[in-house]
N, C-alpha and C positions, 0 to 999 in steps of 0.2 A: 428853354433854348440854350441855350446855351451855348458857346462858342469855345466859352470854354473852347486840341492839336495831337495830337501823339497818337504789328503786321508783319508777318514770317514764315519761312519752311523750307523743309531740307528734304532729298529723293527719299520717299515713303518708303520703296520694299525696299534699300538700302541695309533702312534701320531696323527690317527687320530681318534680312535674310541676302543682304549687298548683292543682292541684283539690280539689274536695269528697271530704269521705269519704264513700265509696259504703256505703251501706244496703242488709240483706241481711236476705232474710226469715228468718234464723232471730238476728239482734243487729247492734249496729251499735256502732263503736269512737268515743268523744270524747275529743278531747287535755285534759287537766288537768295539776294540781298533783302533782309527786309527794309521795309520803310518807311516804318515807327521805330523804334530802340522797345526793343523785345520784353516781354514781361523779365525780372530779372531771377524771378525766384520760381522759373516754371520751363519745362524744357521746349522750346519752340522750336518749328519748321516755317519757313519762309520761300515763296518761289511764285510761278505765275503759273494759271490754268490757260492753255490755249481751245479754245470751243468756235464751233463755230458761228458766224455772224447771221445767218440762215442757217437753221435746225433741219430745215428739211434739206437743204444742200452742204453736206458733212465736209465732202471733200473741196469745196469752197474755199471763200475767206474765212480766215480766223480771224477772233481780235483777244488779245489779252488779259487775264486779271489779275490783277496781283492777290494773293495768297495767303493765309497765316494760318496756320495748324498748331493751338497751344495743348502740349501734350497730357494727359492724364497723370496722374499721381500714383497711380495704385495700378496692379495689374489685376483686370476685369474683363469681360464682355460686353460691357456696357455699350450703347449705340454711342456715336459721334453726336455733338450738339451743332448742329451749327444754326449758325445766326445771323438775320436779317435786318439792318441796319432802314432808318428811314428818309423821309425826303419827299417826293424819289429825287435822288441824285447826293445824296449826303456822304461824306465818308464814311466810309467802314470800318478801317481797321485801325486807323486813328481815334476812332468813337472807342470800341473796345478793346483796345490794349488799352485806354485809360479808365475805362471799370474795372478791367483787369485788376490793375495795380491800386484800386482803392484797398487800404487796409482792410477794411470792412469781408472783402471776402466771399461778395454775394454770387459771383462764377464760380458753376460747378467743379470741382478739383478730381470727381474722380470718374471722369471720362474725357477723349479728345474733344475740344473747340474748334469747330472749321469755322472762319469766316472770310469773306473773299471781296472783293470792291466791284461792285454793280458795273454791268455794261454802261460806256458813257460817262460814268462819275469822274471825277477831275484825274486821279493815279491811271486808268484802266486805258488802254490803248486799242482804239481811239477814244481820244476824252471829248465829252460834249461841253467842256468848260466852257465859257464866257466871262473872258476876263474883260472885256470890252466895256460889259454890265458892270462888275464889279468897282472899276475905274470911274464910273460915274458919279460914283456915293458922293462925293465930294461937294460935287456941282452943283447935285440935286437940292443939296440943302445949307449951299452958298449966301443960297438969296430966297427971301418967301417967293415960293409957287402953287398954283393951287395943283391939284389932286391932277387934274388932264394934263397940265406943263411938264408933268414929271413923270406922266404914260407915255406921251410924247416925245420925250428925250430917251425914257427907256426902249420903246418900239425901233426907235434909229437905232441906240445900241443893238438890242437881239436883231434887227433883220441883217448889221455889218457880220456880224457873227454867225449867224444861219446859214447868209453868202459865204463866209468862210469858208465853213463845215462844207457846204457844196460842193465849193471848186476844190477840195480836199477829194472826192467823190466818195464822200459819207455817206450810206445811204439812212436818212434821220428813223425811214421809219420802219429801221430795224430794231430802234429802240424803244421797248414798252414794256409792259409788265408779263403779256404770253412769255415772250423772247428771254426777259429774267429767268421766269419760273423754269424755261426751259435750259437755264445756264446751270440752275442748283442743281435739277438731275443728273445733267453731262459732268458735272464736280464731283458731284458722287461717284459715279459713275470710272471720271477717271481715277479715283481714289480706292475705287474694289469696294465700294459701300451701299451695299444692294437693301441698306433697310437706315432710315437716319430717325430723331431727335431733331424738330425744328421750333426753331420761335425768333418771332418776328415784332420789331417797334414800331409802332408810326405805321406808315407804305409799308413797311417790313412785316405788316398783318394782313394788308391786300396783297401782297405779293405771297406772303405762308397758304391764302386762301387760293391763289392761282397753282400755286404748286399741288396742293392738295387736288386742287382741279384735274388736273395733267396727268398727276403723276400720284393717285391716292396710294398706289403699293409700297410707295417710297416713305411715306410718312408714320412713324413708330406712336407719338405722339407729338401733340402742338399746342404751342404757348403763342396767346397773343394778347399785346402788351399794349394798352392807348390803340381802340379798335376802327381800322376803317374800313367800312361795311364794301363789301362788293356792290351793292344796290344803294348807295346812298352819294352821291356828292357832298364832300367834305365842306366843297365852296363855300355850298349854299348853309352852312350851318354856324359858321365862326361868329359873325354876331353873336346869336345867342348864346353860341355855348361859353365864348369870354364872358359875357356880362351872367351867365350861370358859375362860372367857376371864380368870379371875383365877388358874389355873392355869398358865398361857400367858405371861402375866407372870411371875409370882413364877416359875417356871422359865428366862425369860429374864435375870431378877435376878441367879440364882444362877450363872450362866453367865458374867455381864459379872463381873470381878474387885472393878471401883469397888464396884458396886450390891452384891455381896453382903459384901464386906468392911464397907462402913456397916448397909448392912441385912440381914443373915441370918436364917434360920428365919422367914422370912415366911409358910410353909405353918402353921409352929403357932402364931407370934407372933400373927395373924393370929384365930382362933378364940376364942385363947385373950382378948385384946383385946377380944372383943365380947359374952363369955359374963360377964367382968369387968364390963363397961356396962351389961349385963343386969342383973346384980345389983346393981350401984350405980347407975343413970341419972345421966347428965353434966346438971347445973344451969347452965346460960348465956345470955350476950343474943346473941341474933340481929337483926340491923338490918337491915328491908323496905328496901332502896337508893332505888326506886322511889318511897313514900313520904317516906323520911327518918324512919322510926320501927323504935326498938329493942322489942325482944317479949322478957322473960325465959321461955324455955321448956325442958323436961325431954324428954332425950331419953336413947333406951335404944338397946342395943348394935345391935338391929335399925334402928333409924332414922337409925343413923351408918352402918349397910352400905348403905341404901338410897343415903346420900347417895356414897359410894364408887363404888357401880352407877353413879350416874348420871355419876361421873369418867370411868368407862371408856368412855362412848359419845365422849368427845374428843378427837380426836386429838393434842394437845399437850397436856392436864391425863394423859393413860392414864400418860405418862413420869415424873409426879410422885407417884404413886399409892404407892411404896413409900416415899419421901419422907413422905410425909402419915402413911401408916400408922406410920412410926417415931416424928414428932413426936406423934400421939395419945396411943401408947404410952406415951412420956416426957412427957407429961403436958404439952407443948408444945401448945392448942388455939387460937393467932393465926391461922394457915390456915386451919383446919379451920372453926372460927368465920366467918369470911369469906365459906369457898365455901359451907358449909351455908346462909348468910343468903342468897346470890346463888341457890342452885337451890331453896329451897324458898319462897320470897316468887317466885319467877317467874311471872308473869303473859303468856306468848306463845302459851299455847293454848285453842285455841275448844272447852271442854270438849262442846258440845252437837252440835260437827261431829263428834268423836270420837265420841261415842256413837252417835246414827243412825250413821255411815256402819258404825262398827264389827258395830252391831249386825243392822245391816240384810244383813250379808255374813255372819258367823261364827256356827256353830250352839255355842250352848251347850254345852262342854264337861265333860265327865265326870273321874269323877280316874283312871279308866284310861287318859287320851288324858295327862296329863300325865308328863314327862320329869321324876326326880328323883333325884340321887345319893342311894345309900345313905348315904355319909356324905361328909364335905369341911370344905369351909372355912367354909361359915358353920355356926352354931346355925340349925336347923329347928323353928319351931316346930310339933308334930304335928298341929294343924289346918292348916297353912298353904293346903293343896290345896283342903279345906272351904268354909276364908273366901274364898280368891279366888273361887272355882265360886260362891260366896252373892252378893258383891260384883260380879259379874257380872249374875247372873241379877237383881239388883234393880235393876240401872242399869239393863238393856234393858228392863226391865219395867216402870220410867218412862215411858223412850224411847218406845215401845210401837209401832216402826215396823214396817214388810210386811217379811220376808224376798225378796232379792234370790231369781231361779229358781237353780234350785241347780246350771246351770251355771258361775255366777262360779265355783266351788271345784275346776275341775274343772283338768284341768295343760294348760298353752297349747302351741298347736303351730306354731311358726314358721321359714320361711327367712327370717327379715330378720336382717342380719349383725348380731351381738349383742357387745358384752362385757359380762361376769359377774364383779363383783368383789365381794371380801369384804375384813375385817380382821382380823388373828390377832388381835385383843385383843376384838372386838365383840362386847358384852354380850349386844347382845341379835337380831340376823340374823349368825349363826358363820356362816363356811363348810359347814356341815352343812348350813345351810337354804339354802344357793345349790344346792349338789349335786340339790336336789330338782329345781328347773326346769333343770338343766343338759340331760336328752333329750329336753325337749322344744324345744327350740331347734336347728336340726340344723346352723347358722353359726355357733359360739360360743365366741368367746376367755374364757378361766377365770381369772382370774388371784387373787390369795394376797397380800394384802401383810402382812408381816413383822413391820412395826414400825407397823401401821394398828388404826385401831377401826371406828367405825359412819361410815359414808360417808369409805371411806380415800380414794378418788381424787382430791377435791378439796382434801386436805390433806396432801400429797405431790408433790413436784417431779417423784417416780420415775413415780407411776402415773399423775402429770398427762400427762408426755410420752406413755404409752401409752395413755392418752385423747384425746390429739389427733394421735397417728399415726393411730386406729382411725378418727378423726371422718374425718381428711383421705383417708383409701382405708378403707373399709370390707372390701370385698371382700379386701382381703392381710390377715394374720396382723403385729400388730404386732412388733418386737422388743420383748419382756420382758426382757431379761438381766439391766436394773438392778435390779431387785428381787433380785438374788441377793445385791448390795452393802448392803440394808437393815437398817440396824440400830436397836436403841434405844435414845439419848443418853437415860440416866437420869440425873434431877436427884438433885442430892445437896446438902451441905451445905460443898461445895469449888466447887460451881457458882453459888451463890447465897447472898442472905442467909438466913439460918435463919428470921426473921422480919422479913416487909417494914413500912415505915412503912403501904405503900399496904392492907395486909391488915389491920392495926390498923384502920384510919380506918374500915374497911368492918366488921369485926366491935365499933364503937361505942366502943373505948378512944383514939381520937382522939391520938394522940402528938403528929399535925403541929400541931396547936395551936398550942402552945408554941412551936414552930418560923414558923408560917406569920403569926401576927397578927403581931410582930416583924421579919418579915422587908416583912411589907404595911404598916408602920411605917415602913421605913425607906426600903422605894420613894416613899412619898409625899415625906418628907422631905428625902428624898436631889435629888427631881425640884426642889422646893420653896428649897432652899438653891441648887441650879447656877443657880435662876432671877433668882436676887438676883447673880448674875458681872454682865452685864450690863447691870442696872441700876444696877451701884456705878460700874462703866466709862465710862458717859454724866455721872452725878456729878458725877466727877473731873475728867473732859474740858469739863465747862460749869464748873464752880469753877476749874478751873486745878487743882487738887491733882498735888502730883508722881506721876510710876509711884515703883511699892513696888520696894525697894533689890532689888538681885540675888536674894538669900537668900531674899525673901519671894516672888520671881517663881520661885524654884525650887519653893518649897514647895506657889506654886501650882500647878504645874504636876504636881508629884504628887500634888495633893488631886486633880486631873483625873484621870491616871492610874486614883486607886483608886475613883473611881468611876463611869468607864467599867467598869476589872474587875469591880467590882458588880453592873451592869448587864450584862455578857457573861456572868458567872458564873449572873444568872436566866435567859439568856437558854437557856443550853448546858443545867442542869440540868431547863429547862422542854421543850426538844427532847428530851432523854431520855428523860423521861416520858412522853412523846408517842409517839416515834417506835417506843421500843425495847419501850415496856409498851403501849401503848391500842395502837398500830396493829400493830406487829410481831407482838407475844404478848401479847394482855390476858391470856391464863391464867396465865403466868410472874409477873405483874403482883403477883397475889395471894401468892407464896411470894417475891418480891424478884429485882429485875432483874439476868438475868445480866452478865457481865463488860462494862462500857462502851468506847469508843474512847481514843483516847489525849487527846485533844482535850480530852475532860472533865478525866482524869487532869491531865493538866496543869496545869489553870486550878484544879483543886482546893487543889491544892497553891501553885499561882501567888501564889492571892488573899492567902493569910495571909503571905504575901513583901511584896509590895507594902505590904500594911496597917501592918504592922510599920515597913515603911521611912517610910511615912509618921508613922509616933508616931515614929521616933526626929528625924525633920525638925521636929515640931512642939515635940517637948519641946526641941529647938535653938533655935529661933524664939523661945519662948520665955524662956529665958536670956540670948538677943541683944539683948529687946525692940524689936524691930524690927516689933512690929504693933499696932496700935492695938486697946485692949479690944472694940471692935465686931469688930476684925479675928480677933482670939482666939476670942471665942465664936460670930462664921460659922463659923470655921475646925472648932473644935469642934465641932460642930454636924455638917459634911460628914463630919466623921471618924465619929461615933458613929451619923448614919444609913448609913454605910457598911457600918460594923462591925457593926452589928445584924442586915444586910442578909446581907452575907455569912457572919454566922457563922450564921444561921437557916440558909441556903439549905448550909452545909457541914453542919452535921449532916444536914436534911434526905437530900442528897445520900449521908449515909455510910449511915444508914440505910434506903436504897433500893436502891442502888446497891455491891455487892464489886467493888472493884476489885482 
C-alpha cells in the first residue's frame, strides 16, 4: 500500500515543429502547469487531455485530465509507454513521478512516458472525490465499534456525497472502466499516436484488458502487473489470498537463518498477537501527517491486520513485516504507530470513482463465490463474508449505476505479445489470479517474482530488466534467469535502528524537538557570531589596533575550523535524510535508516574531536590572557553555538542513523 504523494506537459507538435495543437473531434490536449514537481533529471510535458464524457457523443461534454508526458532520452521510434495506475480511482501521476525518481531507474529512459489521471480520480475534472469519507477516519476509530457501526457511519458519508455528485449534475455512470479504456484511445489519439506500449497495476490490468478489448489495433504490446482477471471478482478472493501471501513470508522468514533466529514462530506468534488485541484493543495517538493533527483512537486485533494487509502490497515495507510484527508483540508500537497514522489518514483515492466504476462491472457476490481458509493466521470473524456481501451491496446501491453488458466479465482473447507478472507476497492479485488470464493470451511471458508484492516490476532491478528486454523486442522471450537470484533482505534489528527518530515525530511523540530547536539555535547564532569576524577586522584596520598575538590567531583559526564542521556535519546528516530515507526508501524511513557511508561515520565522530580541541585552546587562552573580554565572550559565544549545533545534529544523527 502504500501511501507513501508527488505529473506534466507542454504543446506536443510545438516541440516539434511550433505548430498549433491540432483539435480532434473526439478532445483536444493543452499544455499546463504540472501537478507533481516534475522528474528533475528528465525533460517533461505537462498539460490536460480534454475527451469527451460520452464516447459516443463527441461533440458533447468534456471533462478533463491532467497529463504528464516524461520525455525519452534518446532519439528513436520507439512506441510511447503509457501507464495505468490502479484503484480504480488511485492517483496517477503522483504514483509515478515518484518511481520516476527512484534512483534505482526501473522506468524505461529510452522512449516517451504517457500517463494521465483516470476519469473521476481526485485531480481530474470532475472529481468523484469523497472527502466526506475520508473525514470520518477519525471517528471511526474514536471509540470501539463493531464492523456494522462503522458501514453505517460510512454509507451516510458516501450517500452525503453521492447527493453531492448529483445535484452537481454528474452523470456517475459515465464513470467505469469501458468509458476509461475509451479515454486511453482518445489520448492517443489526440497525441497523433496510432500504435502505443501499454501496462497497467492493480485496476490498471483490468483496465489494459478493456482497452485491448476496444481497441486491439492500438496495442503494440502489454505488461500486466498484480493481475485482475476480467472474469474473476477481486472481492470475493482477499481472504484467502492475504492469508496466502502472509504464508509466503513467514515461510521465507523461517528459511532465511537472520529472520528466523530474531523472529521465530511467526505462523502462531502471529494469531496469537491479534486474538490478544482483540481482547484488549491497543489505546494510541495516531497523527493525520497531511493535517498535522494527532486523533487518540482504539484499535482491535483486526484493525492492526488490516493495517499489516496493507504493508504487504509494498514492495520494500513486505521485508519489514516480521520486523513489525516482533516489535508489536513486545510491546514496541513507535513503527507501528507511525505506519498505522500514514495508511489510514491517506487521502489519494477518489472514493466515488471506485464505486461507479467498481460497481458498474462486478455482480454482487454471494458467499459461495468467496475464497476462505478454514483456518490460519488471522482470527475470522464468523460474519466476515456477511458484512462484506452487505458493505457491498449498500455502496452500489448508492452508486446506483447501469451494469456494464456482461461481456466486460467474460476472459480476453489475444495475440498481442503480453507479459504477465505477479508477486509471491501480493495481498491481494497472487499468482492465482494471473493464471486465470494466462489462456487467454496465446503470446505470453509469466513470470513469479520471489521477493515481490503488488506491482513487483517496477520495484525490482530484476523484473525491471525483463520489462524493458520485453518492451525493447516483444516478439522474443525475454531472459528471466535473474529471478532465480531473488531473494528477501529482511529487516531486522542488526539492520537498522529499532526505533527511528523519524517514526516518533510521525506517530506525535516528537523526540527531534529537543534536538532540532537547539540545533536551529545554533545555526542562527553560529551564522550571527562568524558575521561579527569581519566587522572586527575593518575596526582594527581603521583604528590601527595590532593583529591578535600568534596564540589567539591559532585559536582563531580553530574556532573557524569548528564551525565549518558544524556546518558540514548539518550539511551530511541533512543529505542523509534526504537521500538515503525520503528518496532512496521513505519506508525504511519509518523503522530507522539503514547502515550510512563512511563520510558520515567520520564527521560523526570528527566533530566532537575538533570541539574538544577547541575548549582545550580556549581554556589556554584563557590562562594566557591574551583576549580581550569582548574577545572572550565572541569566542564563547562561537564555541557554545557550535556545540549546541552539533551536539543536536549528533544525537539526531545516532538516533536515525546505526552505524
Amino acid at each position: 500500500m502504500t501511501k507513501l504523494r508527488y505529473i506534466c506537459m507542454v504543446f506536443l507538435l510545438a516541440t516539434i515543429v511550433l505548430q498549433p495543437t491540432p483539435t480532434y473531434a473526439a478532445g483536444r490536449y493543452t499544455s499546463g502547469e504540472c501537478l507533481t514537481p516534475a522528474p528533475t533529471n528528465r525533460t517533461v510535458d505537462c498539460g490536460t487531455v480534454s475527451v469527451p464524457l460520452h464516447h459516443d457523443a463527441p461533440n458533447g461534454t468534456h471533462i478533463q485530465l491532467p497529463i504528464m508526458i516524461v520525455r525519452s532520452t534518446e532519439s528513436n521510434q520507439n512506441r510511447p509507454l503509457f501507464l495505468l495506475q490502479g484503484g480504480p480511482g488511485g492517483d496517477t501521476i503522483e504514483t509515478f513521478v515518484s518511481i520516476i525518481n527512484k534512483p534505482t531507474g526501473v522506468i524505461p529512459t529510452n522512449r516517451d512516458i504517457v500517463f494521465f489521471e483516470q476519469r473521476g480520480t481526485t485531480q481530474a475534472t470532475p472529481s468523484l472525490n469523497c472527502p466526506e469519507l475520508s473525514a470520518l477516519t477519525a471517528e471511526l476509530y474514536a471509540t470501539q465499534m463493531t464492523n456494522m457501526q462503522r458501514t453505517d457511519r460510512q454509507m451516510q458519508a458516501w450517500k452525503v456525497c453521492a447527493d453531492r455528485l448529483r445535484a452537481a449534475s454528474i452523470d456517475l455512470s459515465a464513470f467505469n472502466s469501458v468509458a476509461n479504456a475509451d479515454d486511453v484511445a482518445a489520448v492517443a489519439s489526440i497525441l497523433g499516436h496510432e500504435s502505443i506500449d501499454l501496462y497497467g497495476v492493480s485496476y490498471g490490468t483490468l483496465l489494459a484488458q478493456h482497452v485491448v478489448a476496444r481497441h486491439p489495433a492500438l496495442v503494440h504490446a502489454l505488461v500486466l502487473d498484480g493481475v485482475v482477471p476480467m472474469t474473476v471478482n477481486p472481492q470475493t478472493q482477499w481472504i484467502d489470498s492475504r492469508q496466502q501471501s502472509f504464508a509466503n513470508l513467514f515461510a521465507d522468514c523461517a528459511a532465511d537463518s537472520a529472520c528466523n533466529g530474531q523472529f521465530p514462530d511467526l505462523t502462531t506468534r502471529l494469531p496469537a498477537l491479534l486474538k490478544r488485541i482483540n481482547a484488549n484493543p491497543l489505546h494510541m495517538t495516531l497523527t493525520d501527517i497531511k493535517a498535522a493533527t494527532p486523533h487518540n483512537v482504539i484499535l482491535t486485533g483486526d484493525d492492526v491486520a488490516g493495517v499489516l494487509f496493507q504493508l504487504m502490497y509494498d514492495n520494500e515495507l513486505v521485508r519489514y513485516v516480521p520486523l513489525l510484527i516482533d516489535q508489536i508483540d513486545r510491546g514496541d508500537m513507535a513503527s507501528f504507530q507511525s505506519i498505522a497514522g500514514l495508511f489510514m489518514f491517506y487521502d489519494g483515492m477518489s472514493e466515488g470513482m471506485q464505486a461507479t466504476t467498481t460497481c458498474a462491472e462486478e455482480v454482487i457476490p454471494s458467499v459461495a463465490d468467496y475464497r476462505v481458509p478454514s483456518s490460519g493466521l488471522f482470527p475470522l470473524d464468523p460474519n466476515i463474508v456477511t458484512d462484506d456481501i452487505d458493505y457491498t451491496s449498500r455502496w452500489c446501491a448508492i452508486a446506483a449505476v447501469s451494469r456494464l453488458d456482461k461481456t466486460v466479465n467474460a476472459l480476453l482473447q489475444s495475440d498481442i505479445p503480453t507479459l504477465i507478472s505477479s508477486g509471491r507476497y501480493d495481498p491481494i492479485t497472487p499468482e492465482r489470479l494471473a493464471a486465470v488470464v494466462v489462456p487467454g493470451f496465446h503470446h505470453a511471458t509469466v513470470i513469479v517474482t520471489p521477493n515481490g508484492a503488488h506491482g513487483a516490476i517496477l520495484d525490482n532491478v530484476c523484473t525491471a530488466s525483463i520489462f524493458h528486454a520485453f518492451l525493447d523486442a516483444p516478439e522474443q522471450t525475454p531472459d528471466t534467469g535473474c529471478l532465480q537470484l531473488q531473494k528477501t533482505a529482511f529487516a531486522s534489528s542488526d539492520t537498522i535502528t529499532t526505533t527511528s527518530a523519524a517514526a516518533q515525530v510521525l506517530n506525535g511523540s516528537n523526540p527531534l524537538g529537543a534536538n532540532l530547536y537547539p540545533a536551529i539555535a545554533g545555526i542562527v547564532w553560529l551564522i550571527l557570531a562568524l558575521a561579527i569576524r569581519p566587522i572586527a577586522y575593518l575596526v582594527r584596520r581603521v583604528r590601527g589596533i595590532a593583529a591578535p598575538q600568534s596564540g589567539v590567531r591559532l585559536f582563531h583559526f580553530v574556532q573557524l575550523l569548528v564551525a565549518i564542521a558544524a556546518i558540514a556535519f548539518l550539511g551530511i546528516v541533512t543529505y542523509i535524510l534526504y537521500d538515503s530515507a525520503l528518496v532512496q526508501n521513505s519506508a525504511a524511513f519509518l523503522f530507522g535508516i539503514p547502515h550510512s557511508g563512511p563520510a558520515y561515520s567520520i564527521l560523526l565522530w570528527a566533530f566532537p574531536a575538533v570541539y574538544a580541541t577547541y575548549l582545550l585552546l580556549w581554556v589556554r587562552l584563557l590562562s594566557m590572557r591574551q583576549q580581550t573580554l569582548f574577545g572572550f565572550v565572541y569566542a564563547l559565544s562561537i564555541g557554545l553555538a557550535a556545540g549546541s549545533l552539533g551536539y543536536a545534529l549528533y544525537t539526531i544523527g545516532i538516533s536515525v542513523v546505526r552505524l
